[in-house]
PAMITOR-227292 format. One record per residue: residue number from 1; residue in three letters; y, z, x of N, C-alpha, C, O, CB in turn. Coordinates in steps of 0.2 Angstrom, whole numbers, plus 5000, padded with zeros to 4 digits. Each point is the difference from the previous one (the first is absolute). Glycine has a CB too. Example, Ala and Ser with C-alpha at 12.3 -4.5 7.8 and 13.67 -1.06 7.14 Angstrom:
// PAMITOR-227292
<n->1, res->ALA, nc2->4972, nc3->5039, nc1->5066, cac2->5006, cac3->5000, cac1->4996, cc2->5006, cc3->5000, cc1->5004, oc2->4999, oc3->5003, oc1->5005, cbc2->4995, cbc3->5003, cbc1->4986>
<n->2, res->SER, nc2->5011, nc3->4990, nc1->5007, cac2->5006, cac3->5001, cac1->5004, cc2->5005, cc3->5003, cc1->4996, oc2->5006, oc3->5001, oc1->5003, cbc2->4991, cbc3->4989, cbc1->5003>
***
This chain:
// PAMITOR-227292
<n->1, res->UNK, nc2->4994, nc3->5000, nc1->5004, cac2->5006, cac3->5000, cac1->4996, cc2->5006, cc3->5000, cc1->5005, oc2->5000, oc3->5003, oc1->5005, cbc2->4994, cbc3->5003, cbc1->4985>
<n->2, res->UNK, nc2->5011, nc3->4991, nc1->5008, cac2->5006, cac3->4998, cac1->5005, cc2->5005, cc3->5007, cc1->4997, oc2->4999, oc3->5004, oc1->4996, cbc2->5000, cbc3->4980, cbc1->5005>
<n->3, res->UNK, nc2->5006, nc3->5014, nc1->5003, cac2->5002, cac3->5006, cac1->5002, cc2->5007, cc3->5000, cc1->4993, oc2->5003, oc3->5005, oc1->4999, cbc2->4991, cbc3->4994, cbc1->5018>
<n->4, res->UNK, nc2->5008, nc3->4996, nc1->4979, cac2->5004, cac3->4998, cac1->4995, cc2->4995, cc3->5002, cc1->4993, oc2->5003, oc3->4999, oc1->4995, cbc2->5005, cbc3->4992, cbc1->5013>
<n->5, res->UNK, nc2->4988, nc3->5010, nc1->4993, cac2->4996, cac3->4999, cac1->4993, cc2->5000, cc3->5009, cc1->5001, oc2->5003, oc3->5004, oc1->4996, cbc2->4988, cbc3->4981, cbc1->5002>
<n->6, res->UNK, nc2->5006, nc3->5018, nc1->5008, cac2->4999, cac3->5009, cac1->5001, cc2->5006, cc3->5002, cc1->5000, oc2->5000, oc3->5006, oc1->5000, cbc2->4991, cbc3->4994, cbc1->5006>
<n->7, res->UNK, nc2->5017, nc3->4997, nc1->4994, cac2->5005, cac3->5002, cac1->4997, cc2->5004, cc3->5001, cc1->4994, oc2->5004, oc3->5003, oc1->4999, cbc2->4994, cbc3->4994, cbc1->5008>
<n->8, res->UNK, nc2->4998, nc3->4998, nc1->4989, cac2->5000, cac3->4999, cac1->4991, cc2->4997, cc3->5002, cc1->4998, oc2->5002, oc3->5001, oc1->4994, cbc2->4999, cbc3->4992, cbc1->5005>
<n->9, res->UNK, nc2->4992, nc3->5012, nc1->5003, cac2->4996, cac3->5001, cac1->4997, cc2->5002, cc3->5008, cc1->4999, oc2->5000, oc3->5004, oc1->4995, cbc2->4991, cbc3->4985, cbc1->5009>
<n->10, res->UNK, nc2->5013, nc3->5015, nc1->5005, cac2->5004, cac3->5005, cac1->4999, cc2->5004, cc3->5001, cc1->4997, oc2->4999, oc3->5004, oc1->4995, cbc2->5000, cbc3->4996, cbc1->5012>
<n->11, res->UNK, nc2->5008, nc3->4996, nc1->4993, cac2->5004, cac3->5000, cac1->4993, cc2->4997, cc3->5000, cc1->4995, oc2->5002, oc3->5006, oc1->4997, cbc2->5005, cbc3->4990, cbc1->5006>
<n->12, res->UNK, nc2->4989, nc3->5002, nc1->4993, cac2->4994, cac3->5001, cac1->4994, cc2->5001, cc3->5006, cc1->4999, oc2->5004, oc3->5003, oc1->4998, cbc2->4987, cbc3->4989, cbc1->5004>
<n->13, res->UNK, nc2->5003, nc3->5011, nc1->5001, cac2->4997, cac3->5007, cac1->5001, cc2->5005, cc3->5004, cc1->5000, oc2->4998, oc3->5005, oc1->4997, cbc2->4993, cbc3->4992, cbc1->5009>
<n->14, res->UNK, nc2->5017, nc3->5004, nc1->4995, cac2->5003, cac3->5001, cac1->5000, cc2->5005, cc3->5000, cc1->4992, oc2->5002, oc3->5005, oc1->4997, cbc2->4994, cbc3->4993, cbc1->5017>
<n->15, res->UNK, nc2->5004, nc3->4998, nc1->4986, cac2->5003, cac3->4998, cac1->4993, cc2->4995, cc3->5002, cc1->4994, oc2->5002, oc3->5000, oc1->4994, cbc2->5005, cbc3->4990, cbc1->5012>
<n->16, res->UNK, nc2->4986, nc3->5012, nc1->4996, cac2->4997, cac3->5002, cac1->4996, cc2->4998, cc3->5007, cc1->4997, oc2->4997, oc3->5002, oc1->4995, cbc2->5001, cbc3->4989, cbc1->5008>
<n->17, res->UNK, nc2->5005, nc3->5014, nc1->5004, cac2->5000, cac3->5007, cac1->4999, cc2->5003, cc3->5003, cc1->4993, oc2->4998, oc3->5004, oc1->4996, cbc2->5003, cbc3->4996, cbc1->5018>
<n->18, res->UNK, nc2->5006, nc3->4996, nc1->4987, cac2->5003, cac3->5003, cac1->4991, cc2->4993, cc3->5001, cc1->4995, oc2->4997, oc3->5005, oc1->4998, cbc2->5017, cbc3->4986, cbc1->5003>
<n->19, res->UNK, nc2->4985, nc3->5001, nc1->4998, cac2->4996, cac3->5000, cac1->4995, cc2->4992, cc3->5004, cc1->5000, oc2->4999, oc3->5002, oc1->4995, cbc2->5008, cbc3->4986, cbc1->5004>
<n->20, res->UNK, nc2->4989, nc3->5014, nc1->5006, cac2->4996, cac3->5004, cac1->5003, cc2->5003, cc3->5009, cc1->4996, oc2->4996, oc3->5004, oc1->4998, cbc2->5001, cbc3->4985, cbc1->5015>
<n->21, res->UNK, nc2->5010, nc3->5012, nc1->4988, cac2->5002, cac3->5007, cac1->4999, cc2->5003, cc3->5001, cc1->4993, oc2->5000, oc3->5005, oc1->4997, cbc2->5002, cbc3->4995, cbc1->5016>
<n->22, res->UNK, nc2->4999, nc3->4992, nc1->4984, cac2->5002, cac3->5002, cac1->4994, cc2->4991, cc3->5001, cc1->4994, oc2->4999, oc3->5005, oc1->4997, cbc2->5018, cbc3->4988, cbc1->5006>
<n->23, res->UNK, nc2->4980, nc3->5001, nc1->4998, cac2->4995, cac3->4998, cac1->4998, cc2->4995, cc3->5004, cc1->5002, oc2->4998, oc3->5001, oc1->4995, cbc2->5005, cbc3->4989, cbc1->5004>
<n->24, res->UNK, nc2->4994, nc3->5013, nc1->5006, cac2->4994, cac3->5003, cac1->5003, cc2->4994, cc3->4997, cc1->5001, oc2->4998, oc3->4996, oc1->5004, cbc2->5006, cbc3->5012, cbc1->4992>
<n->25, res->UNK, nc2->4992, nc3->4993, nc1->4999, cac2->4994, cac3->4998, cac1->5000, cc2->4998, cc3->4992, cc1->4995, oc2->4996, oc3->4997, oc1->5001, cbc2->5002, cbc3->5016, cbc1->5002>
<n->26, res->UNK, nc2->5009, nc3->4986, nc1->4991, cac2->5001, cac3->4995, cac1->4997, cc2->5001, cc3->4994, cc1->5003, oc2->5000, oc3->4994, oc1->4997, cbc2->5003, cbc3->5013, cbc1->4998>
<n->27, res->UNK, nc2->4997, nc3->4994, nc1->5011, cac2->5004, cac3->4992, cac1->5006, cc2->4993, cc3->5002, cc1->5004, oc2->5000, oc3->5005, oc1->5004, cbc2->5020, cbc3->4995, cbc1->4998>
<n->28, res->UNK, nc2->4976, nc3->4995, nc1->4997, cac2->4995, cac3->4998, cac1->5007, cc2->5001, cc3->4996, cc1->5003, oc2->5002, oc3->4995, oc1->4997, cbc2->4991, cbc3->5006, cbc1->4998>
<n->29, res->UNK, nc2->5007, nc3->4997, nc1->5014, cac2->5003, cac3->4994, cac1->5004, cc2->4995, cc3->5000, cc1->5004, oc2->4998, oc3->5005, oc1->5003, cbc2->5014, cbc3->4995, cbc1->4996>
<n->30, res->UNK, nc2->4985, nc3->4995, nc1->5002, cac2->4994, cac3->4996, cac1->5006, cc2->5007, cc3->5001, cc1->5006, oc2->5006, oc3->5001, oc1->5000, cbc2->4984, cbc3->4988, cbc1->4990>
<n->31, res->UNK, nc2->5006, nc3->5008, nc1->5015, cac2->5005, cac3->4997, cac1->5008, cc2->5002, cc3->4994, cc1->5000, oc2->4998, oc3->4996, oc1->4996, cbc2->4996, cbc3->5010, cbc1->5010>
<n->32, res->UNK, nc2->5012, nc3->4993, nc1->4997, cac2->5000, cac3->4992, cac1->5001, cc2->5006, cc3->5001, cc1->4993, oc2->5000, oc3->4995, oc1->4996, cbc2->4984, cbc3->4999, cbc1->5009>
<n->33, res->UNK, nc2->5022, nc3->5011, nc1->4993, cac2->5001, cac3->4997, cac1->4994, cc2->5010, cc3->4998, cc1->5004, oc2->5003, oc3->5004, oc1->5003, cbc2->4985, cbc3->5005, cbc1->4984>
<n->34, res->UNK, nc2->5013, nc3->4985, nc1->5011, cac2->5005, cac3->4997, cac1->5000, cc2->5006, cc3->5001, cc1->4993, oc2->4998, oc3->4996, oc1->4995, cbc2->4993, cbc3->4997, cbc1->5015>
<n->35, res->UNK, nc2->5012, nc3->5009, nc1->4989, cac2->5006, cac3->5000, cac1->4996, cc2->5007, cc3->4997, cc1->5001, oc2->5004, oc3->5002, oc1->5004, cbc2->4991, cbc3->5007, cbc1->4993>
<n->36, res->UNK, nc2->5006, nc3->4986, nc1->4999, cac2->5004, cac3->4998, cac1->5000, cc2->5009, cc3->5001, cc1->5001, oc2->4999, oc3->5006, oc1->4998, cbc2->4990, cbc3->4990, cbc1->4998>
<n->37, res->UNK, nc2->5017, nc3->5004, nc1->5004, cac2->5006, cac3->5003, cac1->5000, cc2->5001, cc3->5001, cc1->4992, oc2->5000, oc3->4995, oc1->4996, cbc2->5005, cbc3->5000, cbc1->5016>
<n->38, res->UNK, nc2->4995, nc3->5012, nc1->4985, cac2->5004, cac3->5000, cac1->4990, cc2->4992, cc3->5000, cc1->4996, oc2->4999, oc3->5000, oc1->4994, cbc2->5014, cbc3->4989, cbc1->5007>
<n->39, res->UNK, nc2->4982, nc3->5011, nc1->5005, cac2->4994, cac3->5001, cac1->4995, cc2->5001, cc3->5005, cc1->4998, oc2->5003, oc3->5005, oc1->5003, cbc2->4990, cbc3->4990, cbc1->5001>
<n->40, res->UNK, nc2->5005, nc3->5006, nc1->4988, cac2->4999, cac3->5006, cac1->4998, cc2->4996, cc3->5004, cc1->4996, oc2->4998, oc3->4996, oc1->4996, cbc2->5010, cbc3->5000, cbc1->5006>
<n->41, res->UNK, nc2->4988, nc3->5009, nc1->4998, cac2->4992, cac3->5004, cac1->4997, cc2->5001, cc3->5005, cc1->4995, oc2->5001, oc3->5005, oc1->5002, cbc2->4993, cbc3->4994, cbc1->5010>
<n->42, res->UNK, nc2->5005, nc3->5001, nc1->4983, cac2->5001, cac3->5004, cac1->4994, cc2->4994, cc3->5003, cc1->4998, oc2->4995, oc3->4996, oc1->5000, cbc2->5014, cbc3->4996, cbc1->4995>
<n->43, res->UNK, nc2->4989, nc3->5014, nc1->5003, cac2->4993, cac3->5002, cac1->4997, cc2->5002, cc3->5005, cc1->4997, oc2->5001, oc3->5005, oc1->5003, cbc2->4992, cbc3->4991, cbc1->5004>
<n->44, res->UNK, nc2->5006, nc3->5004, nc1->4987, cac2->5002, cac3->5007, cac1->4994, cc2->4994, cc3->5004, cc1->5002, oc2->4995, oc3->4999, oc1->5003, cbc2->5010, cbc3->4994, cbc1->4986>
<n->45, res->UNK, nc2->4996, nc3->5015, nc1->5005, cac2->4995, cac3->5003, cac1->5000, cc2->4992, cc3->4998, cc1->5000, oc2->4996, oc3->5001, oc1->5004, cbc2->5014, cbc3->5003, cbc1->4990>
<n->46, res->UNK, nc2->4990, nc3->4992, nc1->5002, cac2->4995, cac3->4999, cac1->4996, cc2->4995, cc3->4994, cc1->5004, oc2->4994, oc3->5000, oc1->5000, cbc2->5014, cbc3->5002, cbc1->4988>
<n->47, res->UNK, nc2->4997, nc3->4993, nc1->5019, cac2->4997, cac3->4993, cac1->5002, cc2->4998, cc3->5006, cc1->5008, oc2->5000, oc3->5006, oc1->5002, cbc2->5010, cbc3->4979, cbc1->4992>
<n->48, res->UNK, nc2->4986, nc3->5006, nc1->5008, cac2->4998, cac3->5001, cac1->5007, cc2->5003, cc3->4993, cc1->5003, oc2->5002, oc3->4996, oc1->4996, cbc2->4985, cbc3->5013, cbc1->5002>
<n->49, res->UNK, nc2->5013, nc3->4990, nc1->5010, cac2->5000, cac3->4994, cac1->5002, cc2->4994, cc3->5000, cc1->5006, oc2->4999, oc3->5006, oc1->5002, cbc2->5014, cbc3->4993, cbc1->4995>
<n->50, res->UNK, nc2->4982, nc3->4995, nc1->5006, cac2->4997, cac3->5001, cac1->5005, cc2->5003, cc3->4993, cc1->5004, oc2->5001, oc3->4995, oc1->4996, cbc2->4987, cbc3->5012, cbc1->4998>
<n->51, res->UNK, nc2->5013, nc3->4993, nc1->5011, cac2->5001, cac3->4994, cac1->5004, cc2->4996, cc3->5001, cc1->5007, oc2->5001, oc3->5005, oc1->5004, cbc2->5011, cbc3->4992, cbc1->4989>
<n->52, res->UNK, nc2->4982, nc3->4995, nc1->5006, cac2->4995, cac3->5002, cac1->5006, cc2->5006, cc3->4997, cc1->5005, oc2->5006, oc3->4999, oc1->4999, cbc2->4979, cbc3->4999, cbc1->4997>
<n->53, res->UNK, nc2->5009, nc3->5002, nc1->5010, cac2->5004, cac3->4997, cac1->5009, cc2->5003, cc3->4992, cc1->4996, oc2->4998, oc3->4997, oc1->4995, cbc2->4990, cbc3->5009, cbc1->5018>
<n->54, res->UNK, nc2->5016, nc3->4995, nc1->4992, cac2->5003, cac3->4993, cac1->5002, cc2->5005, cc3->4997, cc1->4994, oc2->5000, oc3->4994, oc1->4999, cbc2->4989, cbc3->5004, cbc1->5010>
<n->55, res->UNK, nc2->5013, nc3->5005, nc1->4988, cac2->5005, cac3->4999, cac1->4995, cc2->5006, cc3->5001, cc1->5002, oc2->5003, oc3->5005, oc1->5003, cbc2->4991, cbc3->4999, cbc1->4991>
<n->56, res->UNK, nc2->5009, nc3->4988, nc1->5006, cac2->5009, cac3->4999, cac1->5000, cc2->5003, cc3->4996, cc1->4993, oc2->4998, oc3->4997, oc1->4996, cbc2->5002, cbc3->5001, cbc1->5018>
<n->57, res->UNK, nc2->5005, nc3->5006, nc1->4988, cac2->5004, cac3->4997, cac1->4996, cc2->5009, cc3->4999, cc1->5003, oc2->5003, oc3->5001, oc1->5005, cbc2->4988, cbc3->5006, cbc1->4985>
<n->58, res->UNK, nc2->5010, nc3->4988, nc1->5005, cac2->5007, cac3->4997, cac1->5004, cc2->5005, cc3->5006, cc1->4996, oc2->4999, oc3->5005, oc1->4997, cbc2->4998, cbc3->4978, cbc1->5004>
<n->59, res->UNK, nc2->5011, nc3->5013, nc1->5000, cac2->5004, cac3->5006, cac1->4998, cc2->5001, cc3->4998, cc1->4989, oc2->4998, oc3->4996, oc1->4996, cbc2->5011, cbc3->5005, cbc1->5020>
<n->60, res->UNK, nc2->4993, nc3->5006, nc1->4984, cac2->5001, cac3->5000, cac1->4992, cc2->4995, cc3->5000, cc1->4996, oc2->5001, oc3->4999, oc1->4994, cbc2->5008, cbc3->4995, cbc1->5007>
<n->61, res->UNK, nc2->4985, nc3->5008, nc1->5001, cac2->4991, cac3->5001, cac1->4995, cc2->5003, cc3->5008, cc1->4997, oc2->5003, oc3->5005, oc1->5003, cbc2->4984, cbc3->4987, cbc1->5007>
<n->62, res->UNK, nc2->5011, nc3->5008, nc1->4985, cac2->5000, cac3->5006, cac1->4997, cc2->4993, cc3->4999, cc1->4995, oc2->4999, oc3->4996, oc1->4996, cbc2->5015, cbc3->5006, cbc1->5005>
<n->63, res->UNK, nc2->4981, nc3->5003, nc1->5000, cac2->4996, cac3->5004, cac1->4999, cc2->5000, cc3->5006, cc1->4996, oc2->5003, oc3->5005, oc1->5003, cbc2->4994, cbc3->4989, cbc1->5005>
<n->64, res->UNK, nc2->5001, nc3->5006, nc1->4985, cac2->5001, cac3->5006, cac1->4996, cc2->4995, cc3->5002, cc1->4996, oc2->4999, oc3->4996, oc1->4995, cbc2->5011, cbc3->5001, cbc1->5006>
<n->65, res->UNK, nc2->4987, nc3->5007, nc1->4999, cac2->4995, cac3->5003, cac1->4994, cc2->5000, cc3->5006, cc1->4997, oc2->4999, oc3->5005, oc1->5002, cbc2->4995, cbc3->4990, cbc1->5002>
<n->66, res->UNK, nc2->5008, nc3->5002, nc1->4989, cac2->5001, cac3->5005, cac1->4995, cc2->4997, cc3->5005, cc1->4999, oc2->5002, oc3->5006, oc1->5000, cbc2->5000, cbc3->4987, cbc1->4997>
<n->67, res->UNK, nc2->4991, nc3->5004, nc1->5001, cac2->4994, cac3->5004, cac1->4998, cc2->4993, cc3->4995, cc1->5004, oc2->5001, oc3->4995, oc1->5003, cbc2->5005, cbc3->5011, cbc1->4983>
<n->68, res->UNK, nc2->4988, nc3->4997, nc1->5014, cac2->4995, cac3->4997, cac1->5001, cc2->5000, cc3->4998, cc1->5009, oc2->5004, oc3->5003, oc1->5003, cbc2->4995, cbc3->4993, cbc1->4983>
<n->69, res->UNK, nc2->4997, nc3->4999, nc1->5018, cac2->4999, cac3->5000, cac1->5006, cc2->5000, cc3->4992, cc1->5004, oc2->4995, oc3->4996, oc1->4999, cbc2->5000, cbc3->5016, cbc1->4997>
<n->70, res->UNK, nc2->5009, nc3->4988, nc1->5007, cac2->5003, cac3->4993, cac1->5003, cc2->4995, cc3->4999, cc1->5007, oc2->5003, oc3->5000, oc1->5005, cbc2->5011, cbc3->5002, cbc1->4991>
<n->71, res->UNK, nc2->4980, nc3->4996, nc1->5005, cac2->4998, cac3->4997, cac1->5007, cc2->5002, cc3->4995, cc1->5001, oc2->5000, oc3->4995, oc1->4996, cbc2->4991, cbc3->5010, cbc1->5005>
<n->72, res->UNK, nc2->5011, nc3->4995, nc1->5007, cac2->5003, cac3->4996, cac1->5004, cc2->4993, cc3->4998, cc1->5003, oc2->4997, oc3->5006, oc1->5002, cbc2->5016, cbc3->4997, cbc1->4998>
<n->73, res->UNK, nc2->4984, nc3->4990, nc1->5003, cac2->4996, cac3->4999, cac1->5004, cc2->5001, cc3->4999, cc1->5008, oc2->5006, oc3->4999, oc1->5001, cbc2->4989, cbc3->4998, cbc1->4989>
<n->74, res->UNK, nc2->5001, nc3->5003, nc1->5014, cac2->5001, cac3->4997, cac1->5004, cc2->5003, cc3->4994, cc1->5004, oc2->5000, oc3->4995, oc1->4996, cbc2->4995, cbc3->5012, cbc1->5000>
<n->75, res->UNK, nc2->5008, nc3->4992, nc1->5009, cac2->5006, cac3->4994, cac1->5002, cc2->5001, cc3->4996, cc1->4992, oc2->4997, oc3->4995, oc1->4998, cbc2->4998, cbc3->5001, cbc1->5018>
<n->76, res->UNK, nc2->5010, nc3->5009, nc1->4981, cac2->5002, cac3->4996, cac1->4996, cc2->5011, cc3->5001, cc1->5003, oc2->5002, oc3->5003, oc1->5004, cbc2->4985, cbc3->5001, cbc1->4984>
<n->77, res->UNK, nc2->5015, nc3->4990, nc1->5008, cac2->5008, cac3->4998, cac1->5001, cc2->5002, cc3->4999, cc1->4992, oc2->4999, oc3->4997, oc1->4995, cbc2->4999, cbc3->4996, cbc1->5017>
<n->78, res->UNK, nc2->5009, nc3->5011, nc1->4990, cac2->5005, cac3->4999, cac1->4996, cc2->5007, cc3->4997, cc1->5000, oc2->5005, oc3->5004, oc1->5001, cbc2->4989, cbc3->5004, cbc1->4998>
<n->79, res->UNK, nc2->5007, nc3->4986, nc1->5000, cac2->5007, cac3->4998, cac1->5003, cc2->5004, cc3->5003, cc1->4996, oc2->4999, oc3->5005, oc1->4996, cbc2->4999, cbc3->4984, cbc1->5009>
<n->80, res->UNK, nc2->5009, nc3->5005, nc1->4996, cac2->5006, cac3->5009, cac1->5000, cc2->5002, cc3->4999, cc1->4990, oc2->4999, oc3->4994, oc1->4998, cbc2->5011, cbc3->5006, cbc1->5021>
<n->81, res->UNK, nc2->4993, nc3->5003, nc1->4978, cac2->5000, cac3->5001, cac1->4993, cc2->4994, cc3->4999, cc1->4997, oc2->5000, oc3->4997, oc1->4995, cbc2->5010, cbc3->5000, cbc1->5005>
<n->82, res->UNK, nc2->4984, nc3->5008, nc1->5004, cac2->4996, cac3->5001, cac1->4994, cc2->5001, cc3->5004, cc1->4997, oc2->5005, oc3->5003, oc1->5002, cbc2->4988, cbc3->4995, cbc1->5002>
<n->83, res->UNK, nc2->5005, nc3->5004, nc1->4990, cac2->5000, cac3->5005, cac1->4996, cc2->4991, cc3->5001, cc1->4996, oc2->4997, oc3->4995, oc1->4997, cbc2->5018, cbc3->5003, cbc1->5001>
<n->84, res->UNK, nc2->4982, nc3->5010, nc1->5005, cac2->4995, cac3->4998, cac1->4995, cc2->4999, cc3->5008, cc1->4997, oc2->5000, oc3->5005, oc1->5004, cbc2->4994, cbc3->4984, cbc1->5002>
<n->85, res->UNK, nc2->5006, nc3->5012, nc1->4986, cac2->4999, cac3->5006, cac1->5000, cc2->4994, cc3->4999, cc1->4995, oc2->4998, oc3->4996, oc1->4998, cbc2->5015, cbc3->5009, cbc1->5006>
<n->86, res->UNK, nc2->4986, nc3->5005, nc1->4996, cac2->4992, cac3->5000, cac1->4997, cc2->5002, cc3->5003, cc1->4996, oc2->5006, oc3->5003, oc1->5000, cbc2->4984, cbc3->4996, cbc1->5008>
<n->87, res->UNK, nc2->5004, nc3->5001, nc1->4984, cac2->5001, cac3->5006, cac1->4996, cc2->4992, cc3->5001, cc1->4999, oc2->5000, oc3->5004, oc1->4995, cbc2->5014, cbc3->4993, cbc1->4999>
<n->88, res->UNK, nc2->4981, nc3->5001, nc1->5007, cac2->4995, cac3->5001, cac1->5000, cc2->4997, cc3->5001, cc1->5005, oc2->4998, oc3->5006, oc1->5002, cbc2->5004, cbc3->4990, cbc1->4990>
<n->89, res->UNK, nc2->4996, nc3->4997, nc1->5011, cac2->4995, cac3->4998, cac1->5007, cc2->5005, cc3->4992, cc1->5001, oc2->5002, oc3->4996, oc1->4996, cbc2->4982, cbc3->5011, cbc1->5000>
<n->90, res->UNK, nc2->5015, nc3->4994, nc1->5013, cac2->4998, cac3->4992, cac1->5001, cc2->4999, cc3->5001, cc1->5008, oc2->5002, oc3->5004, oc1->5004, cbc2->5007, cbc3->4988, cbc1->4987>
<n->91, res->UNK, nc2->4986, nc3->5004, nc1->5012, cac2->4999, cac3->5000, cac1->5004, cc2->4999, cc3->4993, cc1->5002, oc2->4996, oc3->4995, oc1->4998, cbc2->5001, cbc3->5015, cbc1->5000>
<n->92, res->UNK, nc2->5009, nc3->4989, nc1->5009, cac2->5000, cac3->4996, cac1->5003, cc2->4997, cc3->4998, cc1->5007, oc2->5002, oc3->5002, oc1->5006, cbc2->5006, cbc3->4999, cbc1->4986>
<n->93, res->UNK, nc2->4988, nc3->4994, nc1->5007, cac2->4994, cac3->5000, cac1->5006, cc2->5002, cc3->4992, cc1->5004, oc2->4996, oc3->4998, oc1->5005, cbc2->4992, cbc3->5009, cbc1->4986>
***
């Protein structure tokens, strides 16, 4: 792995502590996770989020679950004004 991608992947990790402290155990993250600039992660009482390894996203994705439980799969991509929110289930593989 080069030495620009183990920099991205820092900032990530970094940018994902808020959400880790506000969420706890709600917010699952595999390795490898890239976030884009304005991304944004929402999970109510009631939701969960899982995102495996190798997950990027570009700037402006916003991820949100209401209720019920969002998996993310592995080397999945989000370019930039995604929006996907759950109120049941979805799992993207």
């Amino acid at each position: 792995m080069g030495l620009v991608k183990r920099i991205k992947y820092t900032i990530s990790a970094i940018k994902l502590i808020p959400y880790k402290i506000l969420y706890g155990n709600r917010l699952n993250t595999g390795k490898q996770i890239n976030l884009g600039s304005k991304t944004k992660i929402v999970v109510t009482k009631c939701g969960k989020i899982e995102i495996a390894n190798d997950f990027e996203s570009k700037r402006f994705c916003y991820l949100s679950v209401q209720s019920g439980c969002m998996i993310i799969g592995q080397h999945c991509f989000m370019n930039q004004n995604v929006s996907v929110t759950c109120l049941k289930q979805i799992e993207i593989e």
